[in-house]
KEVOLO-826403 format. One record per residue: residue in one letter; x negated, y, z negated of N, C-alpha, C in turn. Coordinates in steps of 0.2 Angstrom, whole numbers, padded with zeros to 4 digits, always signed. Atoms other than C-alpha are relative to their C-alpha. Layout:
% KEVOLO-826403
AXYZXYZXYZ;...
% end
This chain:
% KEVOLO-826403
X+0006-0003+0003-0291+0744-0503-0005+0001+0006;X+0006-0005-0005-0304+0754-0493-0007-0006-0001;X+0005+0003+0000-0319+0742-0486-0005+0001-0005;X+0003-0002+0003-0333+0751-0496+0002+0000-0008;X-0002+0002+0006-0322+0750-0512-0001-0008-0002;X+0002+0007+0000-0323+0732-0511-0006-0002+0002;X+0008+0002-0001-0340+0731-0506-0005+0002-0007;X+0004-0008+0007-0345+0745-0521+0003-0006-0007;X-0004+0006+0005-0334+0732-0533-0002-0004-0003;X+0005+0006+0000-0344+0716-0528-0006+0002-0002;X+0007-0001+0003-0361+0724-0530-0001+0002-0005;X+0001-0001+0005-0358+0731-0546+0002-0006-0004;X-0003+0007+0002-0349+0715-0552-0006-0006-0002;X+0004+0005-0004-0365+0704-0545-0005+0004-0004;X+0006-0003+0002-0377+0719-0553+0000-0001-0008;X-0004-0001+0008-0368+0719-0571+0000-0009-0002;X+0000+0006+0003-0367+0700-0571-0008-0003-0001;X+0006+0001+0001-0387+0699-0569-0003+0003-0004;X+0004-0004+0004-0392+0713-0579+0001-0004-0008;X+0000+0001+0008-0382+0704-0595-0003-0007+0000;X+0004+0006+0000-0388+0687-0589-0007+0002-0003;X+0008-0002+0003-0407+0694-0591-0003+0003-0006;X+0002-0004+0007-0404+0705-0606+0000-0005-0005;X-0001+0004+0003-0396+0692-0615-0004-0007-0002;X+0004+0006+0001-0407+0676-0610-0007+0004-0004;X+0008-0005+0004-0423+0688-0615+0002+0001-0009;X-0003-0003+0007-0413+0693-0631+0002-0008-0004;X-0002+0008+0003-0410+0674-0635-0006-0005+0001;X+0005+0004+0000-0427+0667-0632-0005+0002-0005;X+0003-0001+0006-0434+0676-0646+0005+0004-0005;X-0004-0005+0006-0420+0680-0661-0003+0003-0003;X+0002-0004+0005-0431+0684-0673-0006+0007+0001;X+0002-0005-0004-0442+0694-0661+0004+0007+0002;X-0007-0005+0000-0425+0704-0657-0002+0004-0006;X-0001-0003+0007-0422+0707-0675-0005+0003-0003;X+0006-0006+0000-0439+0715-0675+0000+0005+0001;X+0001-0007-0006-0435+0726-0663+0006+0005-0003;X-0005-0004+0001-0418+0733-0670-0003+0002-0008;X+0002-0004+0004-0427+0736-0687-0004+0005-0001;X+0004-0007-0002-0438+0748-0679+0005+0005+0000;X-0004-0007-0002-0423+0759-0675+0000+0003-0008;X-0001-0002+0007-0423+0762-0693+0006+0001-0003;X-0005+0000+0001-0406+0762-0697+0004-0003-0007;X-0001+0004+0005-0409+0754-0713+0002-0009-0002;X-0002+0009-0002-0403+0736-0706-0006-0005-0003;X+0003+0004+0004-0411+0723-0718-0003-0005+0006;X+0004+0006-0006-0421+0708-0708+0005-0004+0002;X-0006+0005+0000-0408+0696-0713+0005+0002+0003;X-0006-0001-0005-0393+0706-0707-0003+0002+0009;X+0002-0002-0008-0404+0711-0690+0000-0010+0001;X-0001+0006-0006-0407+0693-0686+0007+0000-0001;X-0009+0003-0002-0387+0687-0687+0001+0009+0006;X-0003-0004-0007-0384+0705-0676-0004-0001+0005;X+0005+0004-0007-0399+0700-0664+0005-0004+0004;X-0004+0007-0003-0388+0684-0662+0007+0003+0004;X-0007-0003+0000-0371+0694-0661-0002+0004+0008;X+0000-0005-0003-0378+0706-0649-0003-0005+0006;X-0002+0004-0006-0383+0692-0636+0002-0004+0003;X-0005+0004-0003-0373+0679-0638+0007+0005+0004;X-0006-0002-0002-0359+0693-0634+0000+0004+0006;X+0004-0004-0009-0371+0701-0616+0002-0007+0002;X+0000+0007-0005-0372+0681-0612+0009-0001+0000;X-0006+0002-0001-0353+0679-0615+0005+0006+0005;X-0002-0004-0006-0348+0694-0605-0002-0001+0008;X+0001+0005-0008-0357+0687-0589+0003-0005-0001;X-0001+0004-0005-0350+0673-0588+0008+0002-0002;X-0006-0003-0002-0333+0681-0592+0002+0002+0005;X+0000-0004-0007-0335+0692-0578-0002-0004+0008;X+0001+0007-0006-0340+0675-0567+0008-0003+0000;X-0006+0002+0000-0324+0668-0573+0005+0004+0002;X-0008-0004-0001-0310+0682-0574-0003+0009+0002;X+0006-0009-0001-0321+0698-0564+0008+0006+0001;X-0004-0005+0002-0303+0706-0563+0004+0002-0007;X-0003+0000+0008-0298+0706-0583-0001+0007-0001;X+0004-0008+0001-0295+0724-0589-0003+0001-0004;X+0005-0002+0007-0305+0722-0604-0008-0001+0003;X+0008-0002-0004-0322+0721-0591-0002+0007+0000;X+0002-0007-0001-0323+0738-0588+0000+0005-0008;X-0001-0003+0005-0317+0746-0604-0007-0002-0005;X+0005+0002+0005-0329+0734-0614-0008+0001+0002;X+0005-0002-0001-0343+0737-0602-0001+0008-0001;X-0001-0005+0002-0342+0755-0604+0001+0002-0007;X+0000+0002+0007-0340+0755-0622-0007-0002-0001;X+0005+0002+0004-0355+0743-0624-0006+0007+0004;X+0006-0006-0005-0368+0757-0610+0001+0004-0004;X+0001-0004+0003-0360+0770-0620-0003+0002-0007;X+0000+0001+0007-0363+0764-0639-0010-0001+0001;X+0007-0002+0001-0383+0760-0632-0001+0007+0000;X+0001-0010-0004-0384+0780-0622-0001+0001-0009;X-0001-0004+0008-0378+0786-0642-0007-0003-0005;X+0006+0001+0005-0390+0775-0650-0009+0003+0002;X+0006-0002-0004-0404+0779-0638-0002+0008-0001;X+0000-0008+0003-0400+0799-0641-0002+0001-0006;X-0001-0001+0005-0399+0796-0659-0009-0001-0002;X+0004+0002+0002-0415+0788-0659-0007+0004+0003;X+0005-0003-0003-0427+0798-0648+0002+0007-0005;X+0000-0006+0005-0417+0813-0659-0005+0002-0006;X+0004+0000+0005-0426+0809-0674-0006-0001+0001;X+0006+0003-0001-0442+0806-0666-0004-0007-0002;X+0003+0004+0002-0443+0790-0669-0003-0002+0007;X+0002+0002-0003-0457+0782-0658+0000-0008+0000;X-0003+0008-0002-0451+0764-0651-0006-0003+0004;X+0005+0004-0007-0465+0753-0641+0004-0003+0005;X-0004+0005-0005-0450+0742-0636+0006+0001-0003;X-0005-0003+0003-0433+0748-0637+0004-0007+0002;X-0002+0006+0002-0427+0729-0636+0005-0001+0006;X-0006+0003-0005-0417+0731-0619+0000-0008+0002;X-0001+0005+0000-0422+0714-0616-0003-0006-0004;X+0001+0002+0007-0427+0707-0632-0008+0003+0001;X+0007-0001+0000-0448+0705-0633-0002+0000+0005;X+0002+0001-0007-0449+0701-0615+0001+0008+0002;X+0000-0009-0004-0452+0718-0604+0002+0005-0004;X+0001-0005+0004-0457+0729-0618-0001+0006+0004;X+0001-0005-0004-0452+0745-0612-0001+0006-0008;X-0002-0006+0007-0454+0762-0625+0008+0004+0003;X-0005-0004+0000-0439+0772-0629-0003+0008-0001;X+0002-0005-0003-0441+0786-0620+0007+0007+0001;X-0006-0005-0005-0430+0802-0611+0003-0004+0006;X+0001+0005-0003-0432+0789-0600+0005-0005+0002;X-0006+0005+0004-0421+0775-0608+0005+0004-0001;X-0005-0002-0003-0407+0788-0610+0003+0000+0006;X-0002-0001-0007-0407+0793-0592+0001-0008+0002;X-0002+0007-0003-0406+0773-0588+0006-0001-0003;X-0005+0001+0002-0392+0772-0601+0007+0004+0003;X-0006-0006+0002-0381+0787-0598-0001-0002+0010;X-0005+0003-0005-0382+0778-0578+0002-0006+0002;X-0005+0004+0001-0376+0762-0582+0007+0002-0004;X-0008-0004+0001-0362+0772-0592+0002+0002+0005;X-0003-0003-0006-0357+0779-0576+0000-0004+0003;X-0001+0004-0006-0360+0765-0565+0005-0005-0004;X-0006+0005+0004-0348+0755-0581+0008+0003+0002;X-0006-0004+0000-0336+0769-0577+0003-0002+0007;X-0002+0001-0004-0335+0765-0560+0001-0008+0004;X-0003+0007+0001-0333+0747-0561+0007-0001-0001;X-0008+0000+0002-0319+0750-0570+0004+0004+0002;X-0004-0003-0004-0310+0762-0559+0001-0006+0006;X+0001+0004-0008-0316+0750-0544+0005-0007-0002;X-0006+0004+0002-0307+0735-0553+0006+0000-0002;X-0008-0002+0002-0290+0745-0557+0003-0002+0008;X-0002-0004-0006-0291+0749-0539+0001-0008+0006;X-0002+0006-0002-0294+0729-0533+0007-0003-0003;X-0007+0003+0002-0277+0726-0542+0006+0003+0005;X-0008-0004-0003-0266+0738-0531-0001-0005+0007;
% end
């Protein structure tokens, strides 16, 4: 493996492990606050089933870090990171589509209230590319 690959691997690795540590702990120090914030998107998600996905949705950022701390070469890291960046990017589209105006688009729950912008796309759609390249970079720490 080319030095740079390995170097580009750890600090995506080390970026990804603290982005879901921070997203998660922020999204789990206020459930119900979350659950706020996802029945903004208007998606018709009841309060009751937004809190339990609130919970789904950080307990499952918090358990991929430390996944990623334990076994950072597994090849369901990359696919699942990549998937989850993707499935935001989609919701993020769907939502500025419609014009809904967001104060806080819940990246990390009630804490660091950002709006859902052009913005929040563009930040999405480049953690989807920098998930893609994780997971390239991890196929490629195997050979």
């Amino acid at each position: 493996m080319k030095n740079w690959q390995s170097v580009s691997y750890k600090a995506l690795k080390y970026f990804f492990i603290l982005l879901l540590l921070s997203t998660s702990i922020g999204k789990l120090l206020d459930i119900p606050g979350f659950a706020d914030v996802i029945v903004t998107y208007q998606f018709g998600i009841s309060a009751y089933l937004a809190t339990g996905l609130a919970l789904v949705i950080a307990l499952f950022e918090l358990e991929l870090a430390f996944y990623m701390v334990r076994k950072p070469l597994s090849e369901f890291i990359g696919p699942i990171l990549t998937l989850m960046h993707s499935a935001y990017t989609v919701l993020a589209i769907i939502t500025v589509s419609r014009g809904i105006e967001l104060e806080n688009c819940g990246c990390f729950g009630v804490f660091l209230a950002r709006p859902m912008t052009n913005i929040t796309i563009i930040e999405d759609l480049i953690l989807t590319g920098l998930s893609v390249m994780y997971w390239y970079l991890s196929q490629r720490m195997k050979d």
